[in-house]
C-alpha positions as CSV (number, residue, x, y, z in Angstrom):
1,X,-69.3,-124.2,32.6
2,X,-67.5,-126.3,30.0
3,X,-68.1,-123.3,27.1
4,X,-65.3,-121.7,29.0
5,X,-62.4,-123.9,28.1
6,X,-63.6,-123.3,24.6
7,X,-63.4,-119.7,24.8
8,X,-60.0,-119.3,26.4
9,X,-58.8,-122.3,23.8
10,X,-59.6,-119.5,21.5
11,X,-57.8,-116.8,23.3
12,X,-54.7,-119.0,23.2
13,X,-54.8,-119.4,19.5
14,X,-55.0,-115.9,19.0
15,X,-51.0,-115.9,19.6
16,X,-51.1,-117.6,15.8
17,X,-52.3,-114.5,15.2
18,X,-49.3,-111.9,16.1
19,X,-46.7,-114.4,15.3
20,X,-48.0,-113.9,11.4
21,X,-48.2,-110.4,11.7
22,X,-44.6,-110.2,13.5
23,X,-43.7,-112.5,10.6
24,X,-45.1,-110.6,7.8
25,X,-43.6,-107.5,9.1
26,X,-39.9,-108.9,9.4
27,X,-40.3,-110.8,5.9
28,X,-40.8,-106.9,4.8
29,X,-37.9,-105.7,6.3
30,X,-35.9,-108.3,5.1
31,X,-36.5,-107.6,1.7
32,X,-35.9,-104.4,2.0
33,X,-32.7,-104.5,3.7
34,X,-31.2,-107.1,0.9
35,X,-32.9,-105.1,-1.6
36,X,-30.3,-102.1,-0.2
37,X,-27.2,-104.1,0.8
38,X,-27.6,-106.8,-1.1
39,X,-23.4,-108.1,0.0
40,X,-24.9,-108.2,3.4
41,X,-28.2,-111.0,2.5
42,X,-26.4,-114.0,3.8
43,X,-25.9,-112.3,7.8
44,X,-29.4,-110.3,7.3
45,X,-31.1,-113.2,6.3
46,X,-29.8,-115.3,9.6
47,X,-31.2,-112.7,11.8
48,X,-34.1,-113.0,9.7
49,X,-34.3,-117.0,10.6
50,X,-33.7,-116.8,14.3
51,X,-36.4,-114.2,14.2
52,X,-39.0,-116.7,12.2
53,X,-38.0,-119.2,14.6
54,X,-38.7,-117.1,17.8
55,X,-42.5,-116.2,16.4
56,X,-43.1,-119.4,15.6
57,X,-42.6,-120.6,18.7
58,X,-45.0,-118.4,20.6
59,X,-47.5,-119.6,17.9
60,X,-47.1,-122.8,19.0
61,X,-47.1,-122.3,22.4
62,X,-50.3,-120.6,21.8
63,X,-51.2,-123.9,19.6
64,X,-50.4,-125.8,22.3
65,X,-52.4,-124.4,24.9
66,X,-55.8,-124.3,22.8
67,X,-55.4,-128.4,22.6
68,X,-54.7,-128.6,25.8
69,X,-57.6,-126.6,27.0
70,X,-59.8,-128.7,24.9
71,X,-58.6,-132.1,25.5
72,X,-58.1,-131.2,29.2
């Protein structure tokens, strides 16, 4: 039974997974929101930050979990 730590370690890492889609998708929108207002880039590009920092997190939470699934 030791194959399953293995496979939820790769569940967890998974959550790498939607934080670079989450991240991709608001690196879009931010582009495209300075590309329209482009007064406005130095508040839409702190939301943009505190966003990146919030996905990144569950990445490594995810990260996180995977090692210590496998260390155990």
């Amino acid at each position: 039974m030791e194959f399953i730590y293995f496979i939820g370690a790769g569940i967890a890492v998974l959550a790498g997974l939607g934080a670079g889609i989450g991240i991709g998708i608001a690196t879009g929108g931010t582009a495209q929101a300075i590309s329209r207002q482009p007064e406005a880039a130095g508040k839409i590009q702190t939301v943009f930050f505190l966003g990146i920092a919030l996905a990144e997190a569950t990445a490594i939470y995810g990260f996180v979990v995977a090692i210590l699934l496998i260390v155990r």
